[in-house]
N, CA, C and O atoms as a CHARMM CRD file, in Angstrom:
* protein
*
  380
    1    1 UNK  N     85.56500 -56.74500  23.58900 PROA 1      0.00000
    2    1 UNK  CA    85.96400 -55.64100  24.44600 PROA 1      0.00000
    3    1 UNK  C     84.77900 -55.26600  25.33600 PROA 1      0.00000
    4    1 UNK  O     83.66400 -54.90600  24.96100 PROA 1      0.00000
    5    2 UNK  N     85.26500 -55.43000  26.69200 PROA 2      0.00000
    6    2 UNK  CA    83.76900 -55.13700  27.02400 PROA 2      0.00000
    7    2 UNK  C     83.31300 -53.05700  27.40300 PROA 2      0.00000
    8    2 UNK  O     83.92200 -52.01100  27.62700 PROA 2      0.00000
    9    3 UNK  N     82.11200 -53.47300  27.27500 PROA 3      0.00000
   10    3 UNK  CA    81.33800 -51.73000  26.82000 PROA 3      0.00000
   11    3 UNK  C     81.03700 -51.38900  28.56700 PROA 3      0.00000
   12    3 UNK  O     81.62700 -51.91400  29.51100 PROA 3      0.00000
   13    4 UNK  N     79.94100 -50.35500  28.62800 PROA 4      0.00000
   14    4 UNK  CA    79.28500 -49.54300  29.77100 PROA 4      0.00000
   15    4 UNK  C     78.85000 -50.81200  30.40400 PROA 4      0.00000
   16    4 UNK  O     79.03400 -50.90500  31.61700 PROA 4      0.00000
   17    5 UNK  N     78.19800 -51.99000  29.65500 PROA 5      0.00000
   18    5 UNK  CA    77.30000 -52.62200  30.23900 PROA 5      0.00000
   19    5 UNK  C     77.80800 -54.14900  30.73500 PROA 5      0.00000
   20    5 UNK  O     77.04400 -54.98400  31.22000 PROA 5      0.00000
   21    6 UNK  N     79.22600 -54.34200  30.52000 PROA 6      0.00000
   22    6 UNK  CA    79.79000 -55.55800  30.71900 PROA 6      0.00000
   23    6 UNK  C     80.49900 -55.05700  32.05200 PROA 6      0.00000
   24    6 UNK  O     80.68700 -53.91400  32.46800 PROA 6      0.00000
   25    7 UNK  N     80.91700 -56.63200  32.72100 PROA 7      0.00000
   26    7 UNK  CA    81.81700 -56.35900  33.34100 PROA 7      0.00000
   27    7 UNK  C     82.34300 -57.75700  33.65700 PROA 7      0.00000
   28    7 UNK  O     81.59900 -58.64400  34.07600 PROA 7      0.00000
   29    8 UNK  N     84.10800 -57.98400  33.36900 PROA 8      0.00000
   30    8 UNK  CA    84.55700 -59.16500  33.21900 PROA 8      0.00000
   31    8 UNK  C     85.84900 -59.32200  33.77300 PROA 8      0.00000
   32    8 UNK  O     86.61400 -58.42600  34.13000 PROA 8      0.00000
   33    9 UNK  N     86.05300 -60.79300  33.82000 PROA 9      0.00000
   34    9 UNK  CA    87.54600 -61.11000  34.21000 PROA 9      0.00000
   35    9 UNK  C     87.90900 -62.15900  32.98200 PROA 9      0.00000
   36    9 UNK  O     87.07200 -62.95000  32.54800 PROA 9      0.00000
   37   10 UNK  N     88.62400 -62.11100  32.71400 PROA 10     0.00000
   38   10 UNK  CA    89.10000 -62.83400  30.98800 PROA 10     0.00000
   39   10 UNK  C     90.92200 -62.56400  31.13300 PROA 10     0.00000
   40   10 UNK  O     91.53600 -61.50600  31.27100 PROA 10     0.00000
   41   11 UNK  N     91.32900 -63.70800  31.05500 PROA 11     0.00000
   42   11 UNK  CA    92.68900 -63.97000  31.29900 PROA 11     0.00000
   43   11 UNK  C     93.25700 -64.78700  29.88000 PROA 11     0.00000
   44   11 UNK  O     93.54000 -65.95100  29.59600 PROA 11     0.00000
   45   12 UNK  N     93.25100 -63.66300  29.27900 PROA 12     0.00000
   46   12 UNK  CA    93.60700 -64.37700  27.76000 PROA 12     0.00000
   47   12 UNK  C     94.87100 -64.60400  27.47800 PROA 12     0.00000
   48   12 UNK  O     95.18800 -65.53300  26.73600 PROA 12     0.00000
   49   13 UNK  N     95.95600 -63.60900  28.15400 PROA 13     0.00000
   50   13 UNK  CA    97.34400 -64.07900  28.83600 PROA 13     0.00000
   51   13 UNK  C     97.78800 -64.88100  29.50100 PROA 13     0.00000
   52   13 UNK  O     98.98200 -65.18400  29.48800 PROA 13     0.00000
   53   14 UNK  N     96.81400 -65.46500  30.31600 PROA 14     0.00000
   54   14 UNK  CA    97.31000 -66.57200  31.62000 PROA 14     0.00000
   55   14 UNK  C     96.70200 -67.23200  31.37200 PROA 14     0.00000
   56   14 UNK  O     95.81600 -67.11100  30.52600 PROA 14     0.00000
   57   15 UNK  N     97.12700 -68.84200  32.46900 PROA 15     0.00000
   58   15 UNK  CA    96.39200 -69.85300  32.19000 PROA 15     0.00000
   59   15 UNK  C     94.84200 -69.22400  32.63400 PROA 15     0.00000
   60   15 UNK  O     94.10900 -68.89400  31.70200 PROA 15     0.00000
   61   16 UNK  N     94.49300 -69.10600  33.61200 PROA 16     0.00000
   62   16 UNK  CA    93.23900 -69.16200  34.26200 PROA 16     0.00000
   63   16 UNK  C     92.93800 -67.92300  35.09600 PROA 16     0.00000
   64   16 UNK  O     93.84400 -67.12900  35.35000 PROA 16     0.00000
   65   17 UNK  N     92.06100 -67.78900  35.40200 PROA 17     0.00000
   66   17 UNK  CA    91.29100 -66.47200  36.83300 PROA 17     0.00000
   67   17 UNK  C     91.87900 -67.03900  37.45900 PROA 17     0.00000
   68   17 UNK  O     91.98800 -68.23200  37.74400 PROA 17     0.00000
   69   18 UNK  N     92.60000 -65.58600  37.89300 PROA 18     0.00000
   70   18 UNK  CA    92.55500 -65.70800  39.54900 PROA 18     0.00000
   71   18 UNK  C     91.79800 -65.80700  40.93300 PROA 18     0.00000
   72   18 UNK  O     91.22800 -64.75500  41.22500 PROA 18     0.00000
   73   19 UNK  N     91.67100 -66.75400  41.78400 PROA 19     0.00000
   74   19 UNK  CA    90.61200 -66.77600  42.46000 PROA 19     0.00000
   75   19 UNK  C     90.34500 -65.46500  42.88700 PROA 19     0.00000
   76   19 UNK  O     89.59900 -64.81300  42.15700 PROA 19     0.00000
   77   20 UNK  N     90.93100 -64.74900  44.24100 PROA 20     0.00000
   78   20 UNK  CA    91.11900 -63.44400  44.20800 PROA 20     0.00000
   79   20 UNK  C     90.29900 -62.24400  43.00500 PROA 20     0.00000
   80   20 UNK  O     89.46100 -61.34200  42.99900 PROA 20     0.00000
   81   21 UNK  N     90.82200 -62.66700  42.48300 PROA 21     0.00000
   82   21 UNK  CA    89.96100 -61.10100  40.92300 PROA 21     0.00000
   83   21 UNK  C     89.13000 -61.75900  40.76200 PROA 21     0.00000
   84   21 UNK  O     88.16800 -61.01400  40.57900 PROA 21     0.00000
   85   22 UNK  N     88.80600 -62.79500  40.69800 PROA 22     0.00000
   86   22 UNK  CA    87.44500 -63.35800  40.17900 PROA 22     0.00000
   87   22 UNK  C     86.27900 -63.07400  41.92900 PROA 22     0.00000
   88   22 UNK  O     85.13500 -62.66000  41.74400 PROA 22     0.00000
   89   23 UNK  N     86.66100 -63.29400  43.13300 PROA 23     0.00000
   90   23 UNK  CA    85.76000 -63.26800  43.89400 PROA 23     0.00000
   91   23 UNK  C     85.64300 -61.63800  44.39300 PROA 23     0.00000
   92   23 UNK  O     84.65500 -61.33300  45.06100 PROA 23     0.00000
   93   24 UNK  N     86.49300 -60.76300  44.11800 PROA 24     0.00000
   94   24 UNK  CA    86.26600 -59.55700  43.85400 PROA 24     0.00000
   95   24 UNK  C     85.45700 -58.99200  42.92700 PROA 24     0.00000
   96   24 UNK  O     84.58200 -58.15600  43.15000 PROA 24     0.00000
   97   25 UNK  N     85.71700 -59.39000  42.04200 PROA 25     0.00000
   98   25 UNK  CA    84.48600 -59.20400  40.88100 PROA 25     0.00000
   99   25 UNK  C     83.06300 -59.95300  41.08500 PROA 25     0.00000
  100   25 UNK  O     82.11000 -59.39200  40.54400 PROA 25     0.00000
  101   26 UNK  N     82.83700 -60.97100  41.69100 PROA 26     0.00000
  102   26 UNK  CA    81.18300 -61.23000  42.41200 PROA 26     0.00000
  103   26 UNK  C     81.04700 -60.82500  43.30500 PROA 26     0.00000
  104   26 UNK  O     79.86200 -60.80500  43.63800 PROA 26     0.00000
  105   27 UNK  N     81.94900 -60.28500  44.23100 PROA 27     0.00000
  106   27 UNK  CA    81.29200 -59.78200  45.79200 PROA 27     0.00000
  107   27 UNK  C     80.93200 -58.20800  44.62400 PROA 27     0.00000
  108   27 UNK  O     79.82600 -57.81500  44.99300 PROA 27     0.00000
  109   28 UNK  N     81.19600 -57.72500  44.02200 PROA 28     0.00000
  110   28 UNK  CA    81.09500 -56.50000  43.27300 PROA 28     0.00000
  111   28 UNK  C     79.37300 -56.40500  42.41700 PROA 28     0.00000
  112   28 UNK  O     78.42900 -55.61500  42.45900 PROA 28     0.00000
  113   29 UNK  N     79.63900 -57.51500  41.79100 PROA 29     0.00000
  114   29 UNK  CA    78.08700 -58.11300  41.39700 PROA 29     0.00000
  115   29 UNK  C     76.89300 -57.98600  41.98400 PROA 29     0.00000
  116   29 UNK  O     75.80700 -57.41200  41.90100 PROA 29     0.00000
  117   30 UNK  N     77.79200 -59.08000  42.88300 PROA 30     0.00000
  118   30 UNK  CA    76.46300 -59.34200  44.15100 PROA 30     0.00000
  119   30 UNK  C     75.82600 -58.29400  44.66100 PROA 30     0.00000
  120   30 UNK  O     74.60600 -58.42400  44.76300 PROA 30     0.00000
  121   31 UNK  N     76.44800 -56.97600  45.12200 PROA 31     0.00000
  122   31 UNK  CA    76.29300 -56.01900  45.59300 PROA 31     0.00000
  123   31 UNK  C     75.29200 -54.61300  44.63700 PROA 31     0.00000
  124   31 UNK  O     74.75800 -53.54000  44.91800 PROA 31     0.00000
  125   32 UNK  N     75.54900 -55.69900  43.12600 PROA 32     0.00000
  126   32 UNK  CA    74.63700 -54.03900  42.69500 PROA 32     0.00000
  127   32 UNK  C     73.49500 -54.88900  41.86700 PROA 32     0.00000
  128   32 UNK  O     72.65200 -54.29400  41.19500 PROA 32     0.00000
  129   33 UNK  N     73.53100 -56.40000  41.97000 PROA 33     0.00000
  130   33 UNK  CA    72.75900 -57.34700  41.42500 PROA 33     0.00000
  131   33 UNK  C     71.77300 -58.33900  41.78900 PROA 33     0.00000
  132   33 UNK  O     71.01000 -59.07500  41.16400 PROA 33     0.00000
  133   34 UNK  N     72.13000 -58.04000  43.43800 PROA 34     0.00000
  134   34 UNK  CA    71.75300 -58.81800  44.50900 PROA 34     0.00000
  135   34 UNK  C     71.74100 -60.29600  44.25900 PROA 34     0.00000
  136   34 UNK  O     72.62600 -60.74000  43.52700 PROA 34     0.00000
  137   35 UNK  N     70.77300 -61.19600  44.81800 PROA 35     0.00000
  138   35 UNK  CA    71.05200 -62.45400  45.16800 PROA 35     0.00000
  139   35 UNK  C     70.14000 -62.91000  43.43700 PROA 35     0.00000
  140   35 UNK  O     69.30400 -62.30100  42.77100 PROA 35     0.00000
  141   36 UNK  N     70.80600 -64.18000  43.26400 PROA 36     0.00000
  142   36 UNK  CA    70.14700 -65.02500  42.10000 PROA 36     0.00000
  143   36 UNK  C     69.00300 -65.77100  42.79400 PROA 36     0.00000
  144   36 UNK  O     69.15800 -66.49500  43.77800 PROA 36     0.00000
  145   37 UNK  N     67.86300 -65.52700  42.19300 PROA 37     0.00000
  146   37 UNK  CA    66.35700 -66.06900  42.56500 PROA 37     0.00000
  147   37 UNK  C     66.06300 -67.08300  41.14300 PROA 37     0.00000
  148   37 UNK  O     65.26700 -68.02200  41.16600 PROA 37     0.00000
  149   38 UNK  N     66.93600 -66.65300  39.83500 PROA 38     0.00000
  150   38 UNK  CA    66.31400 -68.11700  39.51800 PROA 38     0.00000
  151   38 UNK  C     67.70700 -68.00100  38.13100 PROA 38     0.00000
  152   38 UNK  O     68.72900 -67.33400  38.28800 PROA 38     0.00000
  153   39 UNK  N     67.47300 -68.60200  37.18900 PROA 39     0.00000
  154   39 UNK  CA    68.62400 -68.75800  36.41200 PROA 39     0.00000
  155   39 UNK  C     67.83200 -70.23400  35.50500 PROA 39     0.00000
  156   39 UNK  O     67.29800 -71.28500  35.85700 PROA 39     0.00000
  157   40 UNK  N     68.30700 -69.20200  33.51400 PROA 40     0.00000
  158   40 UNK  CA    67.70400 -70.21300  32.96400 PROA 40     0.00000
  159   40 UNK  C     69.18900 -70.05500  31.93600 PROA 40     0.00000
  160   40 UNK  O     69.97800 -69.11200  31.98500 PROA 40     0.00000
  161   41 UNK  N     69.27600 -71.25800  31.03300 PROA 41     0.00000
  162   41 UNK  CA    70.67200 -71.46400  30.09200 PROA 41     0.00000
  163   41 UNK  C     70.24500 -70.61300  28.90500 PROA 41     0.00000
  164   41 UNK  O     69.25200 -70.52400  28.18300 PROA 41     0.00000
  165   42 UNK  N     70.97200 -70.25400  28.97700 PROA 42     0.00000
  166   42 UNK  CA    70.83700 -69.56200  27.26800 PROA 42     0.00000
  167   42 UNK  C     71.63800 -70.65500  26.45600 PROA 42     0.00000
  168   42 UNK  O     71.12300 -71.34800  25.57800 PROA 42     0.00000
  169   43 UNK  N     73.20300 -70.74200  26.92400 PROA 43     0.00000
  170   43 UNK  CA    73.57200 -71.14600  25.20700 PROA 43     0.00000
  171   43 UNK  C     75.10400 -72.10300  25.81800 PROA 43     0.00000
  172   43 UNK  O     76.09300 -71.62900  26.37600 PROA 43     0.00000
  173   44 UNK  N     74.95900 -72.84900  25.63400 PROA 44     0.00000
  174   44 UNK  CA    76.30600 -73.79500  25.56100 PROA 44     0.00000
  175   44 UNK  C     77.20900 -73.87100  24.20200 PROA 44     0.00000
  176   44 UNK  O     76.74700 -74.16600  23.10000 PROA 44     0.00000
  177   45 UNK  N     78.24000 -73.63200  24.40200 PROA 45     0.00000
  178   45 UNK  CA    79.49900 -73.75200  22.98000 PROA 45     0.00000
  179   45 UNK  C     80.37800 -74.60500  23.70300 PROA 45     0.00000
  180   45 UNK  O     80.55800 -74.72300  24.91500 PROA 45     0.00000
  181   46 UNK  N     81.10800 -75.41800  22.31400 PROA 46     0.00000
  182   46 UNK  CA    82.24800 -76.45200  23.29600 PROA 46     0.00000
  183   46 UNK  C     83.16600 -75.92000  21.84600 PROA 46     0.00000
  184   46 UNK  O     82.60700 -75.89200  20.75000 PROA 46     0.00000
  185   47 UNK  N     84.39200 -75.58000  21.99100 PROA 47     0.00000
  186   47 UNK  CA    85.59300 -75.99800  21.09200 PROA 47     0.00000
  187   47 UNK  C     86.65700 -76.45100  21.52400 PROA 47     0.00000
  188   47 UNK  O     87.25600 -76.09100  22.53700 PROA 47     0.00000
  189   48 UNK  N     86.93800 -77.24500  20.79300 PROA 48     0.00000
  190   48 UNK  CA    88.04000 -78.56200  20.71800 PROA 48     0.00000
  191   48 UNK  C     89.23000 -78.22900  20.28400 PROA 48     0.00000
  192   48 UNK  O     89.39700 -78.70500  19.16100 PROA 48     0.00000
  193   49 UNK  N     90.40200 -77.45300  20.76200 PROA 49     0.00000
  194   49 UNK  CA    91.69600 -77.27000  20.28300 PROA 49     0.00000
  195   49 UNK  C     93.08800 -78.01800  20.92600 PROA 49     0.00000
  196   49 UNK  O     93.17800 -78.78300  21.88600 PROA 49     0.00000
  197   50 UNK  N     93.91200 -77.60100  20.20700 PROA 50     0.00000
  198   50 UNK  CA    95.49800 -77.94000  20.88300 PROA 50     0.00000
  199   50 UNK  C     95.74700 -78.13700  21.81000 PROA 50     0.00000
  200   50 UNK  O     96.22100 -79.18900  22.24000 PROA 50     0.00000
  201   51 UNK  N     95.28000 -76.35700  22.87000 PROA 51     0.00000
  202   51 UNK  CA    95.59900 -76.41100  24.10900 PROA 51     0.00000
  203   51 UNK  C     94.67000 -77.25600  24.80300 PROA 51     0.00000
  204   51 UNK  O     95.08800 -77.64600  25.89300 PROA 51     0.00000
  205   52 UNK  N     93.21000 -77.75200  24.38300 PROA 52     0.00000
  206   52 UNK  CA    92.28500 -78.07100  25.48700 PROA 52     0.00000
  207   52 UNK  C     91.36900 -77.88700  24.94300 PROA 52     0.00000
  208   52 UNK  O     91.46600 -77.37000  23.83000 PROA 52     0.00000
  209   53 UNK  N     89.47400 -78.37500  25.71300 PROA 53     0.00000
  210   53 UNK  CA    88.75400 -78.06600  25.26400 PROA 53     0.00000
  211   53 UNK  C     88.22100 -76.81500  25.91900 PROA 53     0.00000
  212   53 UNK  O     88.48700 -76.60600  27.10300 PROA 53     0.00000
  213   54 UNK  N     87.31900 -75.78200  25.06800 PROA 54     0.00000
  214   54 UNK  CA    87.04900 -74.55600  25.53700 PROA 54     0.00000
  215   54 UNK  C     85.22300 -74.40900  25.76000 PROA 54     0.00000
  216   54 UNK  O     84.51200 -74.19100  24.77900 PROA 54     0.00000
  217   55 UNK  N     84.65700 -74.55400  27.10700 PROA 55     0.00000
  218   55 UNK  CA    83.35800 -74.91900  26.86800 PROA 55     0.00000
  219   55 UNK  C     82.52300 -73.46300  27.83400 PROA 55     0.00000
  220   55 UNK  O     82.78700 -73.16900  29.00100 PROA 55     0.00000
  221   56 UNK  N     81.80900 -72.96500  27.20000 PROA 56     0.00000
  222   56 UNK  CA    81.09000 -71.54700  27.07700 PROA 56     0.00000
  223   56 UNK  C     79.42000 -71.68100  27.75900 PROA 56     0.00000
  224   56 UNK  O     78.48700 -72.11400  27.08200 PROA 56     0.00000
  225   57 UNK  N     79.31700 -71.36900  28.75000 PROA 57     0.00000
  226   57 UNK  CA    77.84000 -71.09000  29.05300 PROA 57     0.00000
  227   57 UNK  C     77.62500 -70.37200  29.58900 PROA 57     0.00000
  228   57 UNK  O     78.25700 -69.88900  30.52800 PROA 57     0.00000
  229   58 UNK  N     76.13800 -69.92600  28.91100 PROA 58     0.00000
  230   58 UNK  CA    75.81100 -68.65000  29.67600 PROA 58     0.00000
  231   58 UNK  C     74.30900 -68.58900  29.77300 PROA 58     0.00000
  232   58 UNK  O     73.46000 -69.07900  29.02700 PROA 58     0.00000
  233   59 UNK  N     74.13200 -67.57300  31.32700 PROA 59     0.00000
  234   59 UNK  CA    72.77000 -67.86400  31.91000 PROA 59     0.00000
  235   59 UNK  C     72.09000 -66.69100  31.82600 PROA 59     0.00000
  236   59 UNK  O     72.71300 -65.93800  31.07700 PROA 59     0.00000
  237   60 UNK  N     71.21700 -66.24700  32.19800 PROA 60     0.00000
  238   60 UNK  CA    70.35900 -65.53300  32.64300 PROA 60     0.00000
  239   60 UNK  C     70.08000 -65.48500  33.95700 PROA 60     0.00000
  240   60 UNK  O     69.34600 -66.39100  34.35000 PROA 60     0.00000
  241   61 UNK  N     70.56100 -64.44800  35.01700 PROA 61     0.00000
  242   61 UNK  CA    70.17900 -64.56400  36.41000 PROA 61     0.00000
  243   61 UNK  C     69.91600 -62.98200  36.62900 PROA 61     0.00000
  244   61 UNK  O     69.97300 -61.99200  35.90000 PROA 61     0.00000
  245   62 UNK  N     69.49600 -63.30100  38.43600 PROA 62     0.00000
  246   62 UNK  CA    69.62800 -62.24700  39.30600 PROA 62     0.00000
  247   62 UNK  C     68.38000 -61.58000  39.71300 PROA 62     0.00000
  248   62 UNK  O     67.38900 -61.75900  39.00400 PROA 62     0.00000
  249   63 UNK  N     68.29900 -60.88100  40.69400 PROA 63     0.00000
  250   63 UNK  CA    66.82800 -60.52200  41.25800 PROA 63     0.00000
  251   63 UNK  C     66.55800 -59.01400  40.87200 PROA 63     0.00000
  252   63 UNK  O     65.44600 -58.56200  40.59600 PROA 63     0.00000
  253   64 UNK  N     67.66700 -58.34800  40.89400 PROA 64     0.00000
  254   64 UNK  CA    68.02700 -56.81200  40.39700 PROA 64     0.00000
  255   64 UNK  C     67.69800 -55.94700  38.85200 PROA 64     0.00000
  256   64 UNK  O     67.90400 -54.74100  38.70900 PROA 64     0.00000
  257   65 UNK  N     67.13000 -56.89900  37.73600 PROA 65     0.00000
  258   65 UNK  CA    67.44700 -56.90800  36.60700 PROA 65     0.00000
  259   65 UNK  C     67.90300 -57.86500  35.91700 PROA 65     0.00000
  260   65 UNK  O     68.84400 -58.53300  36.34500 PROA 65     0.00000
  261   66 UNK  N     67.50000 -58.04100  35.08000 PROA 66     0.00000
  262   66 UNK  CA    68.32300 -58.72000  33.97700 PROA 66     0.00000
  263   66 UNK  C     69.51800 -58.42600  33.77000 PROA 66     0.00000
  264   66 UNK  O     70.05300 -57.32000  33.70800 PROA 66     0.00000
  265   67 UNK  N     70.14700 -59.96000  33.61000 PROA 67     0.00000
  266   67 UNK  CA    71.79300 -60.03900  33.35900 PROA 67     0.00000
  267   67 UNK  C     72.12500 -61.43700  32.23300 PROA 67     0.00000
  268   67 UNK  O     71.31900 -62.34900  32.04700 PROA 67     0.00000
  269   68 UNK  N     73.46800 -61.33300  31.58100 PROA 68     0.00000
  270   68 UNK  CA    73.85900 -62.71500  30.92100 PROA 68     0.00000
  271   68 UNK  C     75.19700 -62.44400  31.59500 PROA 68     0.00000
  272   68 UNK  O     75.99600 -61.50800  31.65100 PROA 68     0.00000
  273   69 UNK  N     75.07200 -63.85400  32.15200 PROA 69     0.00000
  274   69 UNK  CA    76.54600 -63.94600  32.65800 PROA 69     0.00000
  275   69 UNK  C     77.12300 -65.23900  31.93500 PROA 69     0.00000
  276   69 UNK  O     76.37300 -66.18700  31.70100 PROA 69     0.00000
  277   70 UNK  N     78.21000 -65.25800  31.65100 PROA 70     0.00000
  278   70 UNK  CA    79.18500 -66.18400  30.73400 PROA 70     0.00000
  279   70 UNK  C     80.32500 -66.35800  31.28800 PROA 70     0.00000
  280   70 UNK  O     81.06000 -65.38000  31.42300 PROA 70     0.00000
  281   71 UNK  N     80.74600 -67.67200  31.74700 PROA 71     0.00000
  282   71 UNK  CA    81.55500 -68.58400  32.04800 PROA 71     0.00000
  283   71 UNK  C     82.15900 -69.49500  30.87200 PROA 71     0.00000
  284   71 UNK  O     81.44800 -70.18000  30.13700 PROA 71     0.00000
  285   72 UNK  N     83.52600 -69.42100  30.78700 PROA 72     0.00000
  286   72 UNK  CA    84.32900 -69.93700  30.28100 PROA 72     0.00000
  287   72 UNK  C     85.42200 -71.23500  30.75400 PROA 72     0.00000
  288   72 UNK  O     86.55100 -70.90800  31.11800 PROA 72     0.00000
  289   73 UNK  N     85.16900 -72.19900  30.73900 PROA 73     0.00000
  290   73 UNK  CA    86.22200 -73.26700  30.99400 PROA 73     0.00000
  291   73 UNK  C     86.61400 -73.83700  29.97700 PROA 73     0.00000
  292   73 UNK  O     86.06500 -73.93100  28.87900 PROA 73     0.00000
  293   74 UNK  N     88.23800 -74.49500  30.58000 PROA 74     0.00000
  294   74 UNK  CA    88.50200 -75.09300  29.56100 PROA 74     0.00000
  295   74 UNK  C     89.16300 -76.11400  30.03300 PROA 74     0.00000
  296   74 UNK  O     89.97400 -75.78500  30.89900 PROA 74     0.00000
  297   75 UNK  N     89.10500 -77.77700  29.67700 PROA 75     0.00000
  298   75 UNK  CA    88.77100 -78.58700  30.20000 PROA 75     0.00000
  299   75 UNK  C     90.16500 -79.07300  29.36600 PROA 75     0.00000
  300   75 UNK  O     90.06700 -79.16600  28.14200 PROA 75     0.00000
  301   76 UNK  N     91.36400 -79.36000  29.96400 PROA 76     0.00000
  302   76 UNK  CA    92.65800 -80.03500  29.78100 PROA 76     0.00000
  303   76 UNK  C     93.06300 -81.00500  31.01500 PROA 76     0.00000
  304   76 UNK  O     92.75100 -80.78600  32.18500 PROA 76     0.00000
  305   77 UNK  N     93.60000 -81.80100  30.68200 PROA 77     0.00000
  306   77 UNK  CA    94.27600 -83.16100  31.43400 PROA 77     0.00000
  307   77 UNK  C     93.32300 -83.63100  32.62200 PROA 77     0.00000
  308   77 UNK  O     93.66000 -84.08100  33.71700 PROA 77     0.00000
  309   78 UNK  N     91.93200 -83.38600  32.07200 PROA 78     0.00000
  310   78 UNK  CA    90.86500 -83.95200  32.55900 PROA 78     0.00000
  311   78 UNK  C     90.48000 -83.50500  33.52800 PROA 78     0.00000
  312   78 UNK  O     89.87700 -84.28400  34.26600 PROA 78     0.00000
  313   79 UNK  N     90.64900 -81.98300  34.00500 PROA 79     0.00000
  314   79 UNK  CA    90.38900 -81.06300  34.92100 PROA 79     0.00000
  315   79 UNK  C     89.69200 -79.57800  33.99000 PROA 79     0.00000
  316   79 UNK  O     90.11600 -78.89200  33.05900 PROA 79     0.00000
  317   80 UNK  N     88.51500 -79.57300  34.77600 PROA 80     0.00000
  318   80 UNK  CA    87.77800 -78.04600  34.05800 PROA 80     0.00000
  319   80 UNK  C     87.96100 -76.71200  34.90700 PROA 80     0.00000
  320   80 UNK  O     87.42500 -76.35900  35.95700 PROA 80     0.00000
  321   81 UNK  N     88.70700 -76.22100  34.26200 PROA 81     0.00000
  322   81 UNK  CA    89.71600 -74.60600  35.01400 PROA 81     0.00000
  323   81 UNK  C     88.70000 -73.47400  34.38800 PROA 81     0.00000
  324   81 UNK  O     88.23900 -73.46000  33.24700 PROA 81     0.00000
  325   82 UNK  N     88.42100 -72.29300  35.71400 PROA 82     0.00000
  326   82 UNK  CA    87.61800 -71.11200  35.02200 PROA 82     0.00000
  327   82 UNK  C     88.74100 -70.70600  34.17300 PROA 82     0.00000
  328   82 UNK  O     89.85300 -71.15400  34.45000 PROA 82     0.00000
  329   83 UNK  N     88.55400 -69.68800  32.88700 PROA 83     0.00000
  330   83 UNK  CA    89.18600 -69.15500  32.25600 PROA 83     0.00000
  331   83 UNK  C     88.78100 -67.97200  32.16200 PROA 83     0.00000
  332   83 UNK  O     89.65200 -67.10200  32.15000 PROA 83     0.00000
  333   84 UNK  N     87.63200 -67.63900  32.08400 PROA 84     0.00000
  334   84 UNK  CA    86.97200 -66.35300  31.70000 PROA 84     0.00000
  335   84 UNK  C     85.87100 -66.00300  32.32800 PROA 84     0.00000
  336   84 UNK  O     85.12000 -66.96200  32.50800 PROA 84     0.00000
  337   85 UNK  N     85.45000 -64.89800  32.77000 PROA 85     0.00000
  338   85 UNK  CA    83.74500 -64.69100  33.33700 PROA 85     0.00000
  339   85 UNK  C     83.27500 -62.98500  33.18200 PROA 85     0.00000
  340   85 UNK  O     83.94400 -61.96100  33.32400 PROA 85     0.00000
  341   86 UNK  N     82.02300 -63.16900  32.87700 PROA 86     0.00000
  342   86 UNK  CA    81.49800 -61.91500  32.46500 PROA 86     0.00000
  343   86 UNK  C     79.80300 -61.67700  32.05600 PROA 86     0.00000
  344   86 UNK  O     78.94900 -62.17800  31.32500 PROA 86     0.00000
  345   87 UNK  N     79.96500 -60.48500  33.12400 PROA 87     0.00000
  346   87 UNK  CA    78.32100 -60.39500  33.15100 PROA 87     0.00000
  347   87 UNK  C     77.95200 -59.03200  32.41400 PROA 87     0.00000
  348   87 UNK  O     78.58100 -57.98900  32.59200 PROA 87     0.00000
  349   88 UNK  N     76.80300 -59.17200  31.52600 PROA 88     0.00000
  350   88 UNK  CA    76.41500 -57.92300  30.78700 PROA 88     0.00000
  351   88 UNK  C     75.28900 -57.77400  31.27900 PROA 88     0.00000
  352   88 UNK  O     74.73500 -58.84600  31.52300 PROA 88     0.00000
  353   89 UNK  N     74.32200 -56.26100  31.69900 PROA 89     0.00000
  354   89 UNK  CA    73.40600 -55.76000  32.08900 PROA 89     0.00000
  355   89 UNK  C     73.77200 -54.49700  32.17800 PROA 89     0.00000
  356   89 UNK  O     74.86000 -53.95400  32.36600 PROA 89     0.00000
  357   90 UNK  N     72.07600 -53.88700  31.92000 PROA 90     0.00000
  358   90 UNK  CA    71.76800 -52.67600  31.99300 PROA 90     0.00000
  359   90 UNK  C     72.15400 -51.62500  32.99800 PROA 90     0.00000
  360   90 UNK  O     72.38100 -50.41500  32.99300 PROA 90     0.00000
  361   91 UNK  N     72.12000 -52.96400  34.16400 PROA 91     0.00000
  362   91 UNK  CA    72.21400 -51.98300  35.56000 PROA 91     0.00000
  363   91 UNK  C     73.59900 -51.93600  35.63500 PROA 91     0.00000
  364   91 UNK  O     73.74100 -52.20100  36.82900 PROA 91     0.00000
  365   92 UNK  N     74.73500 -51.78300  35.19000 PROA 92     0.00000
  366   92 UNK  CA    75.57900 -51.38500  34.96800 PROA 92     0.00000
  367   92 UNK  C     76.27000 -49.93500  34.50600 PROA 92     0.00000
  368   92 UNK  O     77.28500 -49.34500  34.87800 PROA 92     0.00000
  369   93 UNK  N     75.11800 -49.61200  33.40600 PROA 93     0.00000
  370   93 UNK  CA    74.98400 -48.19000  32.61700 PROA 93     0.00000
  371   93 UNK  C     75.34300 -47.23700  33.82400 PROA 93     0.00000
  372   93 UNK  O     74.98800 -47.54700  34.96100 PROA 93     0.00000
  373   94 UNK  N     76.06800 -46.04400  33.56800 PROA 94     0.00000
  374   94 UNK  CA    76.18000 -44.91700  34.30700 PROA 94     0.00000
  375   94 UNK  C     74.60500 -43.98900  34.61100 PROA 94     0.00000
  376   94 UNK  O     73.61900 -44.00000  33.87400 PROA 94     0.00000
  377   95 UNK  N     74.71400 -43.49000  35.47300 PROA 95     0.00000
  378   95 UNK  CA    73.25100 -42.87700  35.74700 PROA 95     0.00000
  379   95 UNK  C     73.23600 -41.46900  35.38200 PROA 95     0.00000
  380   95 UNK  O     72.20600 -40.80800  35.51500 PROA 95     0.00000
């Protein structure tokens, strides 16, 4: 569930993000996070199910503060579809 300090698009109902809500939600980013100056991996997950595979990474970016942002794909009939995205930081917190 995300808190004060997240902020996400997660389509756990549908197949995938919508382009639309998803580029609304980075022009939104961008704007209180400014531009990415460098970006290191934190953590790769892959799971292997029914529907597809579900593969998880997440970075460290941004010039504004520290952030983890996490991207979700999931990789069926040999095409990798966003599914999920979500960035946690401080600079988010209410003032």
């Amino acid at each position: 569930m995300p808190n004060d300090m997240t902020r996400s698009v997660v389509r756990p109902n549908e197949e995938f993000v919508k382009r639309e809500e998803l580029s609304k939600l980075l022009e939104a980013v961008h704007s209180k996070m400014g531009n990415v100056e460098s970006k290191s991996l934190v953590n790769v997950r892959v799971n292997a199910t029914t529907g597809g595979s579900f593969i998880t990474t997440q970075f460290r970016t941004f010039a504004q503060g520290p952030a983890t942002e996490t991207f979700t794909w999931v990789k069926s009939n040999g095409a990798l579809r966003l599914w999920g995205y979500s960035i946690q930081s401080s600079a988010f917190m209410p003032k």
